[in-house]
C-alpha positions as CSV (number, residue, x, y, z in Angstrom):
1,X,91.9,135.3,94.2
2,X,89.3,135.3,96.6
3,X,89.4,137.7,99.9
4,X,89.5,134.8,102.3
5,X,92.8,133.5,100.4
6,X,94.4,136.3,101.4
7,X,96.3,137.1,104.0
8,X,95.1,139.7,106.8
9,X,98.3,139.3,108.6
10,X,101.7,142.1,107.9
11,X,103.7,141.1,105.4
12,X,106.4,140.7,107.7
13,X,105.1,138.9,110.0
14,X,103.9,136.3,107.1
15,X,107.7,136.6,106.1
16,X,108.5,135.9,109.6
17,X,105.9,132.6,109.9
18,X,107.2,131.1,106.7
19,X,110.9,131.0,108.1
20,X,109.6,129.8,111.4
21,X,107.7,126.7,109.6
22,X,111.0,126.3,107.2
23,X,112.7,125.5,110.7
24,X,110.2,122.9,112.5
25,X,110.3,121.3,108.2
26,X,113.8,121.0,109.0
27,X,113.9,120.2,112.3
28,X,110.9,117.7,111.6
29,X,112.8,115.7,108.5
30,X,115.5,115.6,110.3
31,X,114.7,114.5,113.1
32,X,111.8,112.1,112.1
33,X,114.2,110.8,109.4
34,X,116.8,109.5,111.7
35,X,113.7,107.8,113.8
36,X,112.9,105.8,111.0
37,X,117.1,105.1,109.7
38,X,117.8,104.1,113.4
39,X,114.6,101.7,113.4
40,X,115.4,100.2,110.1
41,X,119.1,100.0,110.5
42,X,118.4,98.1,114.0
43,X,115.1,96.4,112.7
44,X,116.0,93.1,114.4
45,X,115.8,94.6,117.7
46,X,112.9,96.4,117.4
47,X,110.1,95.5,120.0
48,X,106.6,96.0,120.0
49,X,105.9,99.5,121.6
50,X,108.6,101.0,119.1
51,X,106.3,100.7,116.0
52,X,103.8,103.2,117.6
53,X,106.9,105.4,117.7
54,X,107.9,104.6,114.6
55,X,104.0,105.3,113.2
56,X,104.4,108.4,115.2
57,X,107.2,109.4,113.2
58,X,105.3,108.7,109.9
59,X,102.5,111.2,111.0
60,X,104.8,113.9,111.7
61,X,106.5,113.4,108.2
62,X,103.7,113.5,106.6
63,X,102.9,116.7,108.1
64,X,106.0,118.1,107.4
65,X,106.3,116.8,104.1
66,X,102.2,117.0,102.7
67,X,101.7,120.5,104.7
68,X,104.4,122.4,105.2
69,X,106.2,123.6,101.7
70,X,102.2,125.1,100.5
71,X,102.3,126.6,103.9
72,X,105.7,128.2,103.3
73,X,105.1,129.0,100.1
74,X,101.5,130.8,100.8
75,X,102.8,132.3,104.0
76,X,106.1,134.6,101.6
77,X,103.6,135.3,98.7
78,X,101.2,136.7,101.1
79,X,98.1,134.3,99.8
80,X,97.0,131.2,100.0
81,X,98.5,129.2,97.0
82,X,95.7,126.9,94.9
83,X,92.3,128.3,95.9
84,X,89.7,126.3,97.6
85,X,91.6,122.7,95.8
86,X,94.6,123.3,97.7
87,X,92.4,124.4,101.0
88,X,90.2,121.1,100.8
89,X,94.0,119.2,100.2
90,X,95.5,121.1,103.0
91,X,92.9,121.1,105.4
92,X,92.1,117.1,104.6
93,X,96.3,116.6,105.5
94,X,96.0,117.9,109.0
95,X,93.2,116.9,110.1
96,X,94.1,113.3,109.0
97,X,97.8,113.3,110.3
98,X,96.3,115.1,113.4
99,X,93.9,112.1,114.5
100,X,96.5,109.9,113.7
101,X,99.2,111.0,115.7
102,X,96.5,111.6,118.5
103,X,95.1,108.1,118.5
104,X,98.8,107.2,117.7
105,X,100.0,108.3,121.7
106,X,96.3,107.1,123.3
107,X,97.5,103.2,121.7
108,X,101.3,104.0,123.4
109,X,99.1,104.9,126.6
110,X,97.3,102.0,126.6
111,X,100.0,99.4,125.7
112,X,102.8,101.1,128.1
113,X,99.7,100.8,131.3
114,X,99.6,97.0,130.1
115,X,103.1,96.4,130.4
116,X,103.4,98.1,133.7
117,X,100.8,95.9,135.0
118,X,103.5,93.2,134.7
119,X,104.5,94.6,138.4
120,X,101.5,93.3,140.1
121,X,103.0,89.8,139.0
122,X,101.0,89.4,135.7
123,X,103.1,88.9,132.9
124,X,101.6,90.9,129.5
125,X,103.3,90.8,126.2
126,X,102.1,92.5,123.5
127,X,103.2,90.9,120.3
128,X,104.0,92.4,117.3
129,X,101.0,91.0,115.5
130,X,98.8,92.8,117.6
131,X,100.3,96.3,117.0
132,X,100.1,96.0,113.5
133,X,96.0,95.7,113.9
134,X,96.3,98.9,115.9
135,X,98.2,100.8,113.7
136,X,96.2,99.9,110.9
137,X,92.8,100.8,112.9
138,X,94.4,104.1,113.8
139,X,95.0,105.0,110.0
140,X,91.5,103.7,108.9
141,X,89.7,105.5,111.7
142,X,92.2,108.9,110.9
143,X,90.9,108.4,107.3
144,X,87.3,108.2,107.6
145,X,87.3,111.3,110.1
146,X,89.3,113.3,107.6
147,X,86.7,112.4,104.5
148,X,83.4,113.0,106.7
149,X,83.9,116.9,105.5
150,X,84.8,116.4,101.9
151,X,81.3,114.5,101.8
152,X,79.5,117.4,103.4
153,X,79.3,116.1,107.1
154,X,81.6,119.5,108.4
155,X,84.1,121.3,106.0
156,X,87.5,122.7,105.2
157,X,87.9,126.3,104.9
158,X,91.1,128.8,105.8
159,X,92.0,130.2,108.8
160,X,91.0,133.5,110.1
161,X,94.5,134.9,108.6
162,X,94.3,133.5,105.4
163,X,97.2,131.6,104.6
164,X,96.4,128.3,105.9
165,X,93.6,126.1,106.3
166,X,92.0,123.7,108.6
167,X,88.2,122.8,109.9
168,X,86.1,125.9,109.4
169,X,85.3,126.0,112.7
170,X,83.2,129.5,112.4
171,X,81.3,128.4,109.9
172,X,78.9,126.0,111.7
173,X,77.2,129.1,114.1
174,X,74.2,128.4,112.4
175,X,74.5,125.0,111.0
176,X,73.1,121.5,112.9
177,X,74.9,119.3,110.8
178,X,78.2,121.2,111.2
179,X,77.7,121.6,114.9
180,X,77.4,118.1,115.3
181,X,80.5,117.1,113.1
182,X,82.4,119.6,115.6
183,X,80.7,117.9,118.8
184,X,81.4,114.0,117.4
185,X,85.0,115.2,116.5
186,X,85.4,117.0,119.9
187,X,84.5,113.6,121.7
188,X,85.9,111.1,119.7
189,X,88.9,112.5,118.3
190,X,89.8,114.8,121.3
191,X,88.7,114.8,125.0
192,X,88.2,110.7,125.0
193,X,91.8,109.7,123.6
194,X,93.1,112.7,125.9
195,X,91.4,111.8,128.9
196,X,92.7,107.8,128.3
197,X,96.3,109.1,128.2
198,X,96.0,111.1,131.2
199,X,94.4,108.4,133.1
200,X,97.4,105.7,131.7
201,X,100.0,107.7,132.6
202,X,98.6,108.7,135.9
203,X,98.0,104.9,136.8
204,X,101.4,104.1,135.6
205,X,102.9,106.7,137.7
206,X,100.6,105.2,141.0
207,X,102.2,101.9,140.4
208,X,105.4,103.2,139.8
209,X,105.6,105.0,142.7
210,X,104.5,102.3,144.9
211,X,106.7,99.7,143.4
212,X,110.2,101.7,143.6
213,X,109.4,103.3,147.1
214,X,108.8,99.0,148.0
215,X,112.1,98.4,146.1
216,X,113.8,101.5,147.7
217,X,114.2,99.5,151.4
218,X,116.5,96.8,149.7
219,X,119.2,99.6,149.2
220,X,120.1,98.6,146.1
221,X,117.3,99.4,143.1
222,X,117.8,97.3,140.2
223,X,118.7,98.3,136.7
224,X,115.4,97.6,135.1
225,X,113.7,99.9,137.9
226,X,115.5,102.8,136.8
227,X,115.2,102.3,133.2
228,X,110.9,101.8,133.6
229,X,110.8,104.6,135.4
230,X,113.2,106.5,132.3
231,X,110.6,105.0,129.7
232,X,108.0,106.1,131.5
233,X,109.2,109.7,131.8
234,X,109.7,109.8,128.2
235,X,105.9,108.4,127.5
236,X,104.7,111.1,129.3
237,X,106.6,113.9,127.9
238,X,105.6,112.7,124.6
239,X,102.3,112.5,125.2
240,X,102.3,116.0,127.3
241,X,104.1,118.0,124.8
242,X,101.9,116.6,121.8
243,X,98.5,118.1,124.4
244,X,100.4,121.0,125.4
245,X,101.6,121.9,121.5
246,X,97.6,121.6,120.5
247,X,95.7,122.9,123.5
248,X,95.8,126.8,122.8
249,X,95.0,126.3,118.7
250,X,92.0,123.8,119.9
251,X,90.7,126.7,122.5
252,X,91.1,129.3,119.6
253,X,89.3,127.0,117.5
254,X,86.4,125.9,119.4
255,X,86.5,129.8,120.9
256,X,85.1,130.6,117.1
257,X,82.3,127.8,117.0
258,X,80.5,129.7,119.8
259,X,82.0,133.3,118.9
260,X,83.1,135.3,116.3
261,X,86.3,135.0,115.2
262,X,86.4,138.2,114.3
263,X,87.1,139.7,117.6
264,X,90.2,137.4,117.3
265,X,93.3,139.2,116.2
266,X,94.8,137.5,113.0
267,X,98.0,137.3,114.9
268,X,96.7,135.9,117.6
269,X,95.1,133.3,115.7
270,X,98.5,132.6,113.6
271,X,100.5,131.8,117.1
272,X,98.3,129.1,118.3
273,X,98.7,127.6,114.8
274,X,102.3,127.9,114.4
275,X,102.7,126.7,118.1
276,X,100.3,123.5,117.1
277,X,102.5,122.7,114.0
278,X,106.1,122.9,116.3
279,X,104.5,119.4,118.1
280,X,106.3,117.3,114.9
281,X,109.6,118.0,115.7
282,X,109.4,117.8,119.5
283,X,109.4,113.7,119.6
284,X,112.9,113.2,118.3
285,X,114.2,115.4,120.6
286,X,112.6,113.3,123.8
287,X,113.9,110.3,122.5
288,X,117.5,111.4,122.1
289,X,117.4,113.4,125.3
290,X,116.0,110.1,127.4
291,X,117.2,107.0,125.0
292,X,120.8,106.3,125.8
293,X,120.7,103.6,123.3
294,X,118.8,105.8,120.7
295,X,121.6,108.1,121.2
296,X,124.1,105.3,120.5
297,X,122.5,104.0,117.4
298,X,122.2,107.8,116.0
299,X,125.5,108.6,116.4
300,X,126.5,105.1,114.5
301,X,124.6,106.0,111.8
302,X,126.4,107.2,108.6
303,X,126.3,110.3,107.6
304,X,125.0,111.5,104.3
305,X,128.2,112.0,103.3
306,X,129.7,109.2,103.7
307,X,131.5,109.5,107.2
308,X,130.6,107.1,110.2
309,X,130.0,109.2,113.5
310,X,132.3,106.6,115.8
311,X,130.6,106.8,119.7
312,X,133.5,107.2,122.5
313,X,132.4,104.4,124.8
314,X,133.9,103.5,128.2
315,X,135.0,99.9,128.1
316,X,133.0,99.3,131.3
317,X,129.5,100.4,128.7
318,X,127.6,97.1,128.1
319,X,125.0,96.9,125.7
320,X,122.2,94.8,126.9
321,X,121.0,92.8,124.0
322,X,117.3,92.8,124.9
323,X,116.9,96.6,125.1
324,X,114.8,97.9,121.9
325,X,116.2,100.7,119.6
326,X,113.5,104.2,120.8
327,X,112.5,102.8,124.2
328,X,115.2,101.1,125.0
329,X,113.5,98.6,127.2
330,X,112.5,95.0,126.9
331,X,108.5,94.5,125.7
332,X,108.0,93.8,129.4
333,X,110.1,94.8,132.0
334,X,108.8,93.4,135.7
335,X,109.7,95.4,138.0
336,X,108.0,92.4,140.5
337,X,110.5,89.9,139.1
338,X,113.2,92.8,140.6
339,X,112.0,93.2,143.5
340,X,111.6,89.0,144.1
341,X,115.1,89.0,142.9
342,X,116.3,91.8,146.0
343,X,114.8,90.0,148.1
344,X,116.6,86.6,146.9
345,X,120.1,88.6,147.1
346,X,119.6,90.2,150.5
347,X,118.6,86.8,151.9
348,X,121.7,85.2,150.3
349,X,123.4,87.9,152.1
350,X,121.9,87.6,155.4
351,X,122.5,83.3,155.6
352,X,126.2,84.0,154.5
């Protein structure tokens, strides 16, 4: 086995890695799993900007599922299992996953500004058509970035510690072609679908705020106000905890193109890495922390077993029929049409 291959971390802590990634697997499949059960088993209902979450979920089980296990494995038996195959395999997997779930949240960024433009009294819907085309550009354009270094434009190579593998970033010091796969990648695939989602969800938030401070002097702020600004929140955190999961391993990385990683402790190296790879099994937990009616569907679900989890319910709890299975909001929610309809009511109020 080759020196690289091998790990230049303590045994322990490659002991202690390994159980850490059998956890976020678990946590991932889990969690992913019952995203994709409560879509199918409420498939009728599902509206447009839930099949980015549900492609979302698909990127981060095939993470979990292509990735993690020769990570684990490699990780207890202190080398990297396979050689340079497994490397190029390994290395192709996340960086192709990794666009994908990136360009993944900048198409929910876009779509969710769209909709919340319905407030300044256009309607937008985006039909189902339509998302399908994006989500099959996102995989096309996640495919040819993670091919470019398998036909010699950049490469795949293992991390500073050994047992893992991505971009080899410190390889292209001295090396035009490399430097400007890592420059094209940096642009494309990083800063410009980060910058869009900042920019969404900081326009959305603007609007937001104007609208429900307007809707605020009625006294009374409708239902689909509240549940907006609820989807919103959970667009965000998304988004945000995918950035915050990914920014320290992309500093370390890009760190090495300019230095030399070898003034980079291997442990330090390994945390930004393991921190990056936690980001899969984050999503499920926003959506059954913010979705009430995600929660609902997931505790209907039946268990493996063959038990039904029944949901205690209030008799006063109405389920509103147009409310979509992840976001649980209609495809466009008008927040104008709310407003116009406050108004209506506290004139109706005033004449009696």
């Amino acid at each position: 086995m080759e020196d690289k291959f091998v790990s230049t971390l303590h045994p322990y802590v490659d002991i202690g890695a390994g159980i850490y990634l059998l956890f976020i697997a678990v946590v991932t499949i889990v969690g992913n799993v019952v995203v994709l059960a409560t879509a199918v088993k409420c498939s009728s209902h599902l509206k447009s900007p839930d099949l980015l979450s549900i492609n979302l979920a698909i990127t981060d089980l095939g993470m979990a599922f292509s990735m993690y296990p020769l990570a684990i494995a490699s990780a207890w038996n202190h080398v990297w299992i396979g050689g340079e195959p497994s490397c190029q395999y390994y290395g192709f997997a996340g960086f192709f996953f990794g666009v994908a779930s990136m360009m993944t949240l900048m198409a929910m960024a876009v779509i969710r500004y769209l909709m919340t433009s319905a407030i300044t009294t256009i309607s937008v819907t985006i039909k189902k058509k339509i998302i399908y085309i994006v989500i099959t550009c996102i995989w096309i354009y996640a495919l040819l970035w993670a091919l470019l270094p398998l036909v010699g434009w950049g490469h795949y190579g293992p991390e500073p510690f050994g047992v893992s593998c991505t971009i080899a970033w410190a390889e292209f010091h001295d090396s035009t072609s490399g430097f400007s796969f890592i420059l094209s990648m940096f642009v494309l695939c990083t800063m410009a679908p980060a910058i869009t989602v900042v920019t969404c969800y900081i326009r959305i938030a603007w609007k937001l705020h104007k609208a429900y401070k307007e809707i605020r002097s009625y006294n009374r702020i409708p239902h689909t106000a509240k549940v907006e600004k609820r989807l919103t929140a959970m667009a965000i955190l998304v988004s945000i905890g995918f950035l915050v999961f990914w920014t320290p391993y992309a500093f370390v990385s890009f760190w090495s193109v300019f230095h030399s990683s070898a003034h980079i402790p291997p442990t330090v190296s390994l945390l930004p890495c393991l921190f990056a790879k936690s980001s899969t099994a984050f999503n499920p937990i926003i959506y059954y922390t913010f979705s009430k009616m995600f929660r609902q569907k997931v505790k209907q679900l039946k268990c493996c077993c063959g038990w039904r989890i029944h949901l205690s319910q209030s008799k006063s709890t109405v389920e509103i029929p147009e409310v979509s299975v992840i976001w649980a909001a209609r495809d466009n929610i008008q927040i104008s049409s709310a407003l116009r309809t406050n108004k209506g009511q506290s004139s109706t109020t005033m004449i009696q």
